[in-house]
N, C-alpha and C positions, 0 to 999 in steps of 0.2 A: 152746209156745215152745221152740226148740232148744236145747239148753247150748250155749256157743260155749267150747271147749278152750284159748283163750288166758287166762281167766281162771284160771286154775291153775296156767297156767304163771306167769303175772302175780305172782300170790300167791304162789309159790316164790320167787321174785328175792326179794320184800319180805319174806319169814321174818327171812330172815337180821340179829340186830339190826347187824351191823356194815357192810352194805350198806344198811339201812336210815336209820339214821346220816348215812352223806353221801350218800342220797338230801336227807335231811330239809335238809343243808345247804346244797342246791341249788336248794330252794324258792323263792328270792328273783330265778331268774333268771340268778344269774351262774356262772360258768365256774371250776371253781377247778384248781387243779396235784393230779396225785395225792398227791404230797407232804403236804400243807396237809391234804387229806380223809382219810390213815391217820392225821394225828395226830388230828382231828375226833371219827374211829372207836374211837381209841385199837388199829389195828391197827398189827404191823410192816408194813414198806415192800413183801415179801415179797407177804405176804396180802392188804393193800390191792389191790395190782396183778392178782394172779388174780378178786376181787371187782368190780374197775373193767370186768377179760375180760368176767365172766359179765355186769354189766349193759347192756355195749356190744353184745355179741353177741344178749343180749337185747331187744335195740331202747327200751331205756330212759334207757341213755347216749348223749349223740353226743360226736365228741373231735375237738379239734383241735390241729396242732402249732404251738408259738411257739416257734422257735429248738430249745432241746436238750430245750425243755418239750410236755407233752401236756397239756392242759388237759376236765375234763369240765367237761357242762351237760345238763341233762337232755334229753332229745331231740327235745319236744312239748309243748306246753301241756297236753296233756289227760293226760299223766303227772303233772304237780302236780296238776292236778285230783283225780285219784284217788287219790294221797296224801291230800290234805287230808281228802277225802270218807271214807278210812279215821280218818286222826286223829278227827275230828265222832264220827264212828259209834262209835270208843273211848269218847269221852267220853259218849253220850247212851246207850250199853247199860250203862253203869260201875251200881250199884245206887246208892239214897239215900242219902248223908252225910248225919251230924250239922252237920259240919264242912265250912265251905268249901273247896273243892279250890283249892291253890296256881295263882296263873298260872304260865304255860309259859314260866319265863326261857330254853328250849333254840332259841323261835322264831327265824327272822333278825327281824331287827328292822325290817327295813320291810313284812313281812308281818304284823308284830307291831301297827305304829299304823295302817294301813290298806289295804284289801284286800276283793276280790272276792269272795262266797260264793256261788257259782253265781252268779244274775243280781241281787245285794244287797249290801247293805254287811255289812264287818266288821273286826275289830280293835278297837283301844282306842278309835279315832275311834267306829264304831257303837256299843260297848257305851256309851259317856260320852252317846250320843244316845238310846241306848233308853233310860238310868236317867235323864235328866234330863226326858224324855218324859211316862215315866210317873209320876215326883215332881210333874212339872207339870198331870198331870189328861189331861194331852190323850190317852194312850193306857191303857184297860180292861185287864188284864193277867185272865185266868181260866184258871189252868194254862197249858195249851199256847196256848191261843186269846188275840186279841188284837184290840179293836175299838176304834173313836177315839170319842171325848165328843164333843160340838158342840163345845166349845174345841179340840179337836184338828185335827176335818176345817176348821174356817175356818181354822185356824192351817198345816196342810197347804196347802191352798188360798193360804195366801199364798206359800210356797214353789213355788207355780208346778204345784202334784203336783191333779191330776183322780181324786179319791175315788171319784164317781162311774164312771167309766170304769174306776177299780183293781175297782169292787166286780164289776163285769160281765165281769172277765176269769176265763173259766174255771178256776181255780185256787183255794186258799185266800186267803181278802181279806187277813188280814195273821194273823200266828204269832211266835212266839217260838222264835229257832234258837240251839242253842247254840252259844258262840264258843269254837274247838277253841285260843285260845291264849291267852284271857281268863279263860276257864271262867265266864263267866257268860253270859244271852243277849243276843243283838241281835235288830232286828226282821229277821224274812223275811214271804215271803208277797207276794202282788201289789203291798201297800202300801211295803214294801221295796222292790224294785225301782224301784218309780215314786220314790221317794226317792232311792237313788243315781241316776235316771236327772236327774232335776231337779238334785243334784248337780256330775254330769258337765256339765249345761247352760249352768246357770250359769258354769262355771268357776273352779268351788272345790276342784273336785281333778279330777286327769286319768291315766290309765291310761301304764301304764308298760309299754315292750316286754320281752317273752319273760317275763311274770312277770303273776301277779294284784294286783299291789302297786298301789296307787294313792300318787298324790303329791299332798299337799293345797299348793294353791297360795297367794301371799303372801296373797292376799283372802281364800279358805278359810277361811286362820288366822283373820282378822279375823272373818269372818261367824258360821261352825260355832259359834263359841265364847257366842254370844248366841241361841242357837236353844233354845228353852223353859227360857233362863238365867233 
């Protein structure tokens, strides 16, 4: 396989923790002033603005102008992507704690209660579904690996989710991934997916433009909350 030369350059933009910073605050999709993002940074106005050059120039910011304002946003979906995908990877190389690691009060806050992990749920909505899951019997928890009980696949099953067809997809059937701003796991794996996809179905929560946030909708609230309660 060839090395492809932009990832290094990629990795260069992201070093820096003070671009890293109000990358991280753009996570949620929205556009902010550079003003707003050097104090974020805690840089002067000065260095904010040579940092905003490099990641605009970089193809990682795109900017637009409101009146006497310049407004960043990250450029592409698949730059939070890779964000995130770095935060996880921080978290899941980190060594064993005694000690539970603190959640991430630095998230924005609607990436924080719900949200896309590649093609699965997560945030606080997923993590409160995986732990009341597996309190309820329905989901085998073995290290990393994670398989359903008969309580669990009929109880999937009523949720509209085909176990069987999750187990046939070439992939892992269901896993335990961690949540880079809960620091504990949610479910991934085939069985995830087919979960937020049933989710999405129903219309209990619906994706949000230019962000992986999801918006759990007025029924959501009602439903989610009685799910392996």
């Amino acid at each position: 396989m060839e090395y492809t030369p932009g990832i290094s350059q990629l990795a260069g933009l992201l070093a820096d923790p003070g671009r890293a910073a109000m990358l991280w605050a753009l996570m949620d999709g929205s556009a902010r002033p550079a003003g707003e993002l050097a104090l974020i940074a805690g840089l002067s106005a000065s260095s904010a603005s040579g940092h905003l050059t490099r990641l605009s120039e970089g193809g990682l910011l795109a900017v637009e102008t409101r009146g006497r304002n310049r407004y960043y946003r990250l450029a592409a979906p698949e730059i939070g992507v890779a964000i995130e995908a770095l935060a996880s990877a921080s978290l899941a190389s980190r060594p064993p704690r005694l000690r539970d690691v603190p959640v991430s009060r630095a998230a924005p806050p609607a990436l924080r209660q719900a949200r896309t992990c590649y093609d699965h749920l997560a945030g606080e909505l997923a993590v409160g579904l995986f732990d009341r899951m597996t309190r309820a019997g329905w989901l085998l928890v073995d290290g990393n690996a994670v398989d359903l009980s008969g309580d669990g696949a009929q109880a999937m099953s009523r949720l509209g989710i085909d176990v069987d067809a999750a187990r046939r997809k070439r992939r892992q059937f269901a896993c335990t991934c961690p949540d880079w701003s809960e620091r504990k796991p949610h479910l991934g794996g085939a069985l995830g997916a087919a979960l937020l996809g049933s989710l999405l179905q129903r219309g209990w929560v619906e994706a949000t433009p230019a962000s992986r946030a999801l918006r759990v909708t007025p029924r959501g609230q009602r439903e989610i909350v009685g799910i392996a309660a």
